[in-house]
C-alpha distance (Angstrom), angle and dihedral (degrees) to the residues before:
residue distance angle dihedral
X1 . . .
X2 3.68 . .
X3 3.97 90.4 .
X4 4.00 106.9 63.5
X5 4.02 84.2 -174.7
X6 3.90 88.5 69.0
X7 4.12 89.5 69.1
X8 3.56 132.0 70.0
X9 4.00 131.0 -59.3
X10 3.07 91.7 -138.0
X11 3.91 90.7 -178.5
X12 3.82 95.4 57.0
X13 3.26 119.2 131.7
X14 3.99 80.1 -131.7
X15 3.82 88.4 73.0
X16 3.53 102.9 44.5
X17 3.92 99.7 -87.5
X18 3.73 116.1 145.2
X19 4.13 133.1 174.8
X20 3.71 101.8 -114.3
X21 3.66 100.0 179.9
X22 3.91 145.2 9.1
X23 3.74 130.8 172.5
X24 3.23 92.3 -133.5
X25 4.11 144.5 3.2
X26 3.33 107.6 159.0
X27 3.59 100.1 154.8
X28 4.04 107.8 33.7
X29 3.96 124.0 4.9
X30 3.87 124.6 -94.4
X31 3.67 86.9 -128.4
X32 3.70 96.5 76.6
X33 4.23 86.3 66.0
X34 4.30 88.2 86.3
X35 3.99 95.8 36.9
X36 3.71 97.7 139.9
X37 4.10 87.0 -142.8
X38 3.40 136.0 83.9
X39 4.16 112.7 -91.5
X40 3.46 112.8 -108.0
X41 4.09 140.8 -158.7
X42 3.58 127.8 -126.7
X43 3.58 106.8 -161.2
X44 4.35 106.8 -130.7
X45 3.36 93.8 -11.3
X46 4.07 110.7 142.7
X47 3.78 136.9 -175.8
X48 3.88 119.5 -153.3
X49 3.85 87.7 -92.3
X50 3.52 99.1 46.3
X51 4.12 149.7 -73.5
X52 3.50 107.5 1.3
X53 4.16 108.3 -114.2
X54 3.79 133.1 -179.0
X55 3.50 98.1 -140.3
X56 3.70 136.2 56.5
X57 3.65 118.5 -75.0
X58 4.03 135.9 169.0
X59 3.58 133.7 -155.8
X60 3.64 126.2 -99.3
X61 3.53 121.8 -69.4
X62 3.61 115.0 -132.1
X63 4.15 90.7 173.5
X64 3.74 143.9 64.8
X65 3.88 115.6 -78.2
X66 3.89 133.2 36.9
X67 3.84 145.7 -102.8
X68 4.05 130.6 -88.4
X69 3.77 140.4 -179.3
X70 3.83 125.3 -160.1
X71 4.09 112.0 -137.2
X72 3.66 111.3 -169.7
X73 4.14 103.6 -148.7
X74 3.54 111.9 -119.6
X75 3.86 86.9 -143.2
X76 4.14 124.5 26.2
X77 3.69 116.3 -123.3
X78 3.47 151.7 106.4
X79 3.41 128.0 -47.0
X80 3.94 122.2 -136.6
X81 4.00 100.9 166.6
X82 3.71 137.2 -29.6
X83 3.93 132.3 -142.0
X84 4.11 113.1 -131.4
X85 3.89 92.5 -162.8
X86 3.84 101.8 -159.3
X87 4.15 93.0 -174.4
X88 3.46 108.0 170.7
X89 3.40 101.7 -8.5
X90 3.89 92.9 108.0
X91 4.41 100.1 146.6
X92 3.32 102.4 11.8
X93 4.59 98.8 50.6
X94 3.27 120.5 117.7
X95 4.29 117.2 -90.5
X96 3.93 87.3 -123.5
X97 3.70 145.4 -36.4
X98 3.90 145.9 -143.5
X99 3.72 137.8 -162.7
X100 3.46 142.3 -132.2
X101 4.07 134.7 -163.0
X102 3.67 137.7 -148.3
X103 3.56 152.4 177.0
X104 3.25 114.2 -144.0
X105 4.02 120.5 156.3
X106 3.68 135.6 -165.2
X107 4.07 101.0 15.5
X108 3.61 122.8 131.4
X109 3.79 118.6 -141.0
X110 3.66 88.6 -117.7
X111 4.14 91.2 60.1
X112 3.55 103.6 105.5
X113 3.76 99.1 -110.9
X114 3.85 116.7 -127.9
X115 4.24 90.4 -148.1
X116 3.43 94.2 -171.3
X117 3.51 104.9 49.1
X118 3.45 95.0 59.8
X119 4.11 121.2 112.8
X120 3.83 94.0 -113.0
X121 3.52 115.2 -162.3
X122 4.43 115.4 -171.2
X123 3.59 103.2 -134.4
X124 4.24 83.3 165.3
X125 4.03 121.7 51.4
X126 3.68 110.4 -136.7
X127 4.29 94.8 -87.6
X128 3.83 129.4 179.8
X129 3.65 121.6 -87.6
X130 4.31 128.7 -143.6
X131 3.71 115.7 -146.3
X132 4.13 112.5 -124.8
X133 3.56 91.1 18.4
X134 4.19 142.8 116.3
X135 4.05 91.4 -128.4
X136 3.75 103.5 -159.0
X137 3.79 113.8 -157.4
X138 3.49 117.0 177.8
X139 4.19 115.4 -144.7
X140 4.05 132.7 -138.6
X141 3.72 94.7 -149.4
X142 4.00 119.4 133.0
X143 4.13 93.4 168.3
X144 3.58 125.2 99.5
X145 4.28 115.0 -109.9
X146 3.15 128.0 -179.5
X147 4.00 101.3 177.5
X148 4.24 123.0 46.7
X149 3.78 123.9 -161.3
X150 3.86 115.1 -158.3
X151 3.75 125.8 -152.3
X152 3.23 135.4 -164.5
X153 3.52 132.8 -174.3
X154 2.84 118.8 -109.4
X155 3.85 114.0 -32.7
X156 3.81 139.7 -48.3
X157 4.09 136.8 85.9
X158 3.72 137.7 -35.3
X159 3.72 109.3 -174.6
X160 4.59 97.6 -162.5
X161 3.21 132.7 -14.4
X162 4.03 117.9 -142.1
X163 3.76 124.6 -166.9
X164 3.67 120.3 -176.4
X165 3.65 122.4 -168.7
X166 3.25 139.9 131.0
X167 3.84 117.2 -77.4
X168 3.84 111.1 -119.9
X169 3.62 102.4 -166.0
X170 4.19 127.7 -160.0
X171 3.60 93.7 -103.1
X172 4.17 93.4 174.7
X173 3.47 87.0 51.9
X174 4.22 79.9 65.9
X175 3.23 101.0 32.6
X176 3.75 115.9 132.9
X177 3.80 91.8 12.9
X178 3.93 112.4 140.8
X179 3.90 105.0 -144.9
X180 4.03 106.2 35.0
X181 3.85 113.4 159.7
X182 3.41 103.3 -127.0
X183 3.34 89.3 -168.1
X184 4.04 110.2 62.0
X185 3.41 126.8 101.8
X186 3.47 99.6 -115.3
X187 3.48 96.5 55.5
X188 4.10 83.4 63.1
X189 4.15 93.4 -91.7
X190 3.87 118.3 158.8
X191 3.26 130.6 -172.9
X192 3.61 100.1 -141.7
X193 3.79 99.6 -173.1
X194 3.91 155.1 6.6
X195 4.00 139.6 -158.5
X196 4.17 79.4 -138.8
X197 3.73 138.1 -33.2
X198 3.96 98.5 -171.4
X199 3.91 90.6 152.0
X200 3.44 101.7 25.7
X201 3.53 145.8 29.5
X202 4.18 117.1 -106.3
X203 4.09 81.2 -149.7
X204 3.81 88.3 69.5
X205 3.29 95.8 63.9
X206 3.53 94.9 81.3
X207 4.11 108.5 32.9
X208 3.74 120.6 118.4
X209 3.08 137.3 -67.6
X210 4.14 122.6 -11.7
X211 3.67 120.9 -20.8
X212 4.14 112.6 -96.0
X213 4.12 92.8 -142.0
X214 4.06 141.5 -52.4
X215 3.68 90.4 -50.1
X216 3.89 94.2 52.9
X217 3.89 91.7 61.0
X218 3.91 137.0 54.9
X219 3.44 122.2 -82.0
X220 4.03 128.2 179.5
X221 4.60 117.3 -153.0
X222 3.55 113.2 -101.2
X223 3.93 107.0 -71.2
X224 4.01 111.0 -118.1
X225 4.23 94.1 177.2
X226 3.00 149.1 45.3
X227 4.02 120.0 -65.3
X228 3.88 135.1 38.3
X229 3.29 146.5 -101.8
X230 4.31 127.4 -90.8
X231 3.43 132.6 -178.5
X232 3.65 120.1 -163.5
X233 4.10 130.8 -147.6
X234 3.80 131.1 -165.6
X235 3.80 99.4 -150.6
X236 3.98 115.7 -129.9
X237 3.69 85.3 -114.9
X238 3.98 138.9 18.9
X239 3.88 104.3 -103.3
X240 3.71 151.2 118.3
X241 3.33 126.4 -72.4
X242 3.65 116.4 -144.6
X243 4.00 107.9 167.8
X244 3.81 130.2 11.0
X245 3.56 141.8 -161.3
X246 4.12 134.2 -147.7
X247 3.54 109.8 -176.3
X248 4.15 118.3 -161.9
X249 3.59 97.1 -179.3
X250 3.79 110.9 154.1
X251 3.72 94.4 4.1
X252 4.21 93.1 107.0
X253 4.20 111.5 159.1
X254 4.10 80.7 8.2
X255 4.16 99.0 66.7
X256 3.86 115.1 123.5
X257 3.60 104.5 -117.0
X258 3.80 89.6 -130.2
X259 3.54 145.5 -16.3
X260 4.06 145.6 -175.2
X261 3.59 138.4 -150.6
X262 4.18 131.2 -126.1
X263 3.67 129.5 177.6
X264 3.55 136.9 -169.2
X265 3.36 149.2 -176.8
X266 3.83 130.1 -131.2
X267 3.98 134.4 158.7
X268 3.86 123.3 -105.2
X269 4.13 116.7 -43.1
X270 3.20 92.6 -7.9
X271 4.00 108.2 151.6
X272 3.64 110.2 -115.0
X273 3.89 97.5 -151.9
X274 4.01 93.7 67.7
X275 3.84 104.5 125.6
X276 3.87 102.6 -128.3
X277 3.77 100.0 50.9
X278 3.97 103.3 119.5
X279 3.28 103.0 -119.2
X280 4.27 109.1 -169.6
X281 3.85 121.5 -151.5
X282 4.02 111.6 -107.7
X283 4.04 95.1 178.5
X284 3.60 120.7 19.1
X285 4.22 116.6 -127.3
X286 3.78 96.7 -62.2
X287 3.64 131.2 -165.4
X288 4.03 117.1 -106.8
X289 4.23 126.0 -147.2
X290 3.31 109.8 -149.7
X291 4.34 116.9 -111.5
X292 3.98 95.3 11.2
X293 3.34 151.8 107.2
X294 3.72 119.9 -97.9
X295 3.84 120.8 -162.0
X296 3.56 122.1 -176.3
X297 3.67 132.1 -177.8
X298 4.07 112.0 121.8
X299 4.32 85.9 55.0
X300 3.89 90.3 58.7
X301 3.75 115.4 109.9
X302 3.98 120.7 -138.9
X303 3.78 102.1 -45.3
X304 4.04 118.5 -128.2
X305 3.44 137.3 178.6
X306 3.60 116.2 -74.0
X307 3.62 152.3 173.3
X308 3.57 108.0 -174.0
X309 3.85 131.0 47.0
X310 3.47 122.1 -165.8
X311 4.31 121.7 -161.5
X312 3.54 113.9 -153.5
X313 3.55 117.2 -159.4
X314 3.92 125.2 -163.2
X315 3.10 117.2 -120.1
X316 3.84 100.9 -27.8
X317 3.82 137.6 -63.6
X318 4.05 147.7 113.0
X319 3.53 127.1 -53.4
X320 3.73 113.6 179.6
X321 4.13 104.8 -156.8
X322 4.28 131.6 1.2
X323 3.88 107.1 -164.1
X324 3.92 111.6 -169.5
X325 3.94 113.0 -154.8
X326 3.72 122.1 -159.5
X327 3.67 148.4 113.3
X328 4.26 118.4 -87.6
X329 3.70 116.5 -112.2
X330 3.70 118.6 -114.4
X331 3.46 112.2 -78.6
């Protein structure tokens, strides 16, 4: 993976990550560090403390040490590089940062949380920062964490805070369970790549829970050739899938007008766009509605074990969520 960005954030907001506690933000709320959206600037707009600022930003330090906030991830994993998105902080961002991991299990973001006393591992040397700028910082981590604490030295504004990994889900926790999407995100899911997503993101396709709108799903240009358009997962876990669903909703006069299913199964890292792997059919080419749930289970060939699925979508189009039920191999 030579572009971290192409994993999980496994702080967004999206996933269930939340800032849980910050020594100080005097000036604009920790909270805004896992805003799944792009920071934005509203021009003379002031709050009684000062300039208005979608980020998080403290006051200024007039003693010895620095400032920190602790993000809870919204998904455990492993961290490959994080993105310290300074936008519009340009005079007033911090000189530099570091960060630290954690795993701690079992405490509620209400638990008064004893900062100090936690095992703190640095997964992130203390680096330089640039002022208006996505800072990209890659990380040499290979532990699980499931809680980040970002400094900054000594003061000023961090706009989001992105940390992709790889999701590393609890799979004893599932273990034995009947009707596991194999799919989803949290259950460590990637959808490793797309014939196009010019509207919408092929990573959508897999978040939690049901999909906010158009721009929450994926969506492929309008097709002008011949062909169609694929998207292709690497389940969280080998398995077999035994009922599927492709979910239009919001996608109206932008539905595919069908689409099929085929699944594969390949050893470690291997790359699932070589041209000779035998992909087998899972659903046959299936009419869409346009705006609805789809559930399929009765259509689905003879299941086998797979670790790829691939979506095929005829011609083109949106579809806002593809869950993939089954049961996890044996380890």
């Amino acid at each position: 993976m030579t572009d971290f960005t192409e994993l999980v954030d496994l702080a967004s907001e999206r996933v269930g990550g939340a800032a849980i506690v910050a020594n100080d933000d005097f000036f604009a709320s920790c909270e805004n560090l896992v805003k799944a959206a792009k920071p934005v600037w509203r021009e003379g707009e002031y709050t009684d403390r000062g300039k208005w600022m979608d980020g998080w930003e403290t006051r200024r330090r007039r003693e010895p040490g620095h400032d920190w906030c602790v993000i809870r991830l919204g998904l455990a994993g492993r961290i490959a590089g994080v993105i310290v998105d300074t936008a519009f902080f340009v005079g007033n961002h911090p000189e530099s940062c570091s960060l630290d991991g954690a795993v701690i299990e079992g405490r509620g973001d209400r638990d008064p949380f004893p900062t100090e006393a936690i095992g703190w591992s640095e997964i992130l040397p203390r680096t330089p920062l640039q002022g208006g700028t996505e800072n990209r910082l890659p990380v040499l981590h290979a532990g699980r964490v499931t809680h980040v604490r970002l400094n900054i030295f000594p003061d000023g504004g961090v706009a989001r805070l992105r940390v992709y990994g790889l999701v590393l889900p609890d799979w004893e926790r599932l273990e034995g369970a009947e009707d596991v999407d194999l799919a989803a995100i949290e259950n460590g899911g990637r959808v490793v790549a797309s014939s196009d997503m010019f509207f919408g993101s092929r990573h959508n396709l897999i978040l939690p829970g049901p999909s906010r709108g158009m721009m929450d799903g994926w969506e492929t240009r309008r097709r002008r050739g011949p062909g169609h358009d694929w998207a292709i997962v690497r389940l969280g876990a080998a398995g077999r899938i035994r009922r599927v669903e492709v979910d239009t909703t919001h996608f109206k006069g932008n539905a595919p007008g069908s689409c099929s299913i085929e699944t594969v199964s390949v050893e470690g890292e291997s790359d699932p766009l070589e041209t000779d792997l035998p992909w087998k059919e899972l659903l046959p080419n299936t009419r869409l509605e346009p705006n609805r749930l789809h559930r399929f289970e009765r259509e689905l060939s003879e299941t086998v074990e797979a670790t790829h699925a691939r979506l095929n979508i005829f011609p083109d189009g949106g579809v806002s969520r593809l869950r993939l039920f089954g049961r996890r191999s044996p380890a």
